[in-house]
N, C-alpha and C positions, 0 to 999 in steps of 0.2 A: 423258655427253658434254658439254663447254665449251660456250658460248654462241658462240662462234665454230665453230666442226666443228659446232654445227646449223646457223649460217648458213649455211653453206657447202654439207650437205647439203638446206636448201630450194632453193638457188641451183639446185644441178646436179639437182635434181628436174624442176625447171621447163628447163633447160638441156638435161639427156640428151640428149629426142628431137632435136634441131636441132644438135648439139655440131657432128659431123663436117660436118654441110653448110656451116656458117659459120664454122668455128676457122680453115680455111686460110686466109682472109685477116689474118689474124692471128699466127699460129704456124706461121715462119719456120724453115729449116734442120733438123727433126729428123730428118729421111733422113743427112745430110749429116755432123752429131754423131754418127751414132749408127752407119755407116762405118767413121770417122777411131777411134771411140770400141773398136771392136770391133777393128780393126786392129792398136790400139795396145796394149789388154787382152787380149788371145786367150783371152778365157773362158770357164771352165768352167760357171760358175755364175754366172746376171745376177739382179739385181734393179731394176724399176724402181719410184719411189717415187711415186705420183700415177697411176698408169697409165692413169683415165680410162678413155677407152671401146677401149680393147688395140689403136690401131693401131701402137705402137712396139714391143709384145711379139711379133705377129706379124709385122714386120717385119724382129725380132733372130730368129723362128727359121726365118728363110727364109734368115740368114747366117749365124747358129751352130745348124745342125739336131741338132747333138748337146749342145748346152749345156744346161743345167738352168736355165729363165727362170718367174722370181716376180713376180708386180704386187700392189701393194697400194694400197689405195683406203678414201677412208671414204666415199667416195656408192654404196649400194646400189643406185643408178638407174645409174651409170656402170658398173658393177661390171656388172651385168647386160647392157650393152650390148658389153659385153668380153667376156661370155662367149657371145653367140650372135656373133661376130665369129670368137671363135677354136673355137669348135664347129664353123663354114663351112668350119675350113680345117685341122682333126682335127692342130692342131699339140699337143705337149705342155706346156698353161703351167698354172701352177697360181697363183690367183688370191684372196688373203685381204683380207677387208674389214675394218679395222682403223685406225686412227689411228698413225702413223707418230710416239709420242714412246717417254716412261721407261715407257707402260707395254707396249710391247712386249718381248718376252722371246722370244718361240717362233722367231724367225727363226735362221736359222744363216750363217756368211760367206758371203760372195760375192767373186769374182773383180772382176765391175765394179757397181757401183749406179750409177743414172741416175737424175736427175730432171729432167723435161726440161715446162718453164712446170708445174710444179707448185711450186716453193719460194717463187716470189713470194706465195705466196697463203698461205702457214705466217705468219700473223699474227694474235698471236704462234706462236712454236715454230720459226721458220725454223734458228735458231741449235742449238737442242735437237736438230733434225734429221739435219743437218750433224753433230754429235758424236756423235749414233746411228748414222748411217752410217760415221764413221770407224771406231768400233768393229765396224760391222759388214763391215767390209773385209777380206780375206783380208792380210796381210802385202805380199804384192807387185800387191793388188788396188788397182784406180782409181778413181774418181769423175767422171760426166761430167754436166757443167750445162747445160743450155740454157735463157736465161728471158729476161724482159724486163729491160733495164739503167736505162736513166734517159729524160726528157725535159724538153724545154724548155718546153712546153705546161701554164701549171698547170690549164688545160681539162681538157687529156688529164688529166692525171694524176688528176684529182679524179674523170673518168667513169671512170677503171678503178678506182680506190679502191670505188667502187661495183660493182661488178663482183670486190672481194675482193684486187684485184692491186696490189702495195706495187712503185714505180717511181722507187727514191731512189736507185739504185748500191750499194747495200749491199752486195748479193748476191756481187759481184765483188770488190769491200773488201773480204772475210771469207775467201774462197776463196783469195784470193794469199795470205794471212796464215798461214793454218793446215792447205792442202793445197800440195806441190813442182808448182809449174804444168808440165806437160809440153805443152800447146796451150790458147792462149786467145787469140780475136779478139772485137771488137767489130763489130758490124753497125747500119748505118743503115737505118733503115724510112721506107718514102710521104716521101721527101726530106727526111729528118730529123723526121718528128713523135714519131717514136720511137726509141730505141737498143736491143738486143739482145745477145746474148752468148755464145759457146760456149766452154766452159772443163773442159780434163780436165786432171785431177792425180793425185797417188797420195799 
């Protein structure tokens, strides 16, 4: 494991228990992405990349109860809080602990992948990730992003750097470039202290 994916797993060691009680002031529209994201994909097969403690996999099989949904995760403390989440709710998700780069292999396409505030934090490897998911995209399968975009605050930005979260615009720069945008808006947070973003492509 990089010296980054450990920090990341001491981060959400200490993080797990408290995740869901305090993200939502935070992390904005995943209901809402992930909707629009399902509508637009009608899939068979989801994967999400970051999935964290499984409230978006159980979410996606409450609207595609026949789809075949994947999460992957490299925090074994998040991993674990996904899986007594989605054992409450006896949905079918199947849940691999793993680092999302080249050295994955076992995965097989999917209709839509989702990363949704997980790619901000692929630093590096954001980029690597993005072209592992292209590949791992069925031919008429989609891509749907939701993360942090930029701000004006070099406060902010320096307290989420701490925190793992890269908040330069990039993420949106890359995604017009190399995926056919089909939906992308931009969001203001707490009266602009921060920008956001939801973006699906194919």
């Amino acid at each position: 494991m990089n010296q980054h994916n450990l920090a990341l797993n001491q981060y959400y060691q200490l993080h797990a228990p408290i995740y869901d009680a305090t993200r939502w002031l935070f992390l904005f529209g995943r209901k809402a992405l992930i909707r629009r994201a399902v509508s637009i994909a009608d899939p068979r097969s989801i994967l999400e990349v970051g999935c964290g403690t499984g409230f978006n996999l159980v979410y996606l099989s409450k609207l595609c109860p026949k789809a075949k949904i994947t999460g992957i995760d490299i925090s074994p403390d998040m991993l674990a809080r996904a899986r007594t989440r989605i054992q409450k709710t006896g949905a079918n998700i199947q849940l691999f602990y793993h680092a999302y780069d080249e050295s994955i292999h076992t995965l097989p396409k999917h209709d839509l992948i989702i990363f949704s505030y997980s790619l901000s934090m692929f630093n590096p490897g954001w980029q690597k990730a993005l072209e592992i998911a292209a590949n791992h995209l069925e031919p008429n399968g989609h891509l749907a992003v939701l993360d942090f975009h930029d701000t004006k605050s070099a406060y902010f930005r320096a307290w989420m750097k701490l925190n793992h979260v890269r908040m330069d615009g990039h993420l949106l720069h890359y995604l017009r470039a190399h995926f056919t945008p089909v939906e992308e808006r931009v969001f203001s947070a707490y009266c602009g202290l921060w920008r956001y973003f939801g973006f699906i492509g194919s």
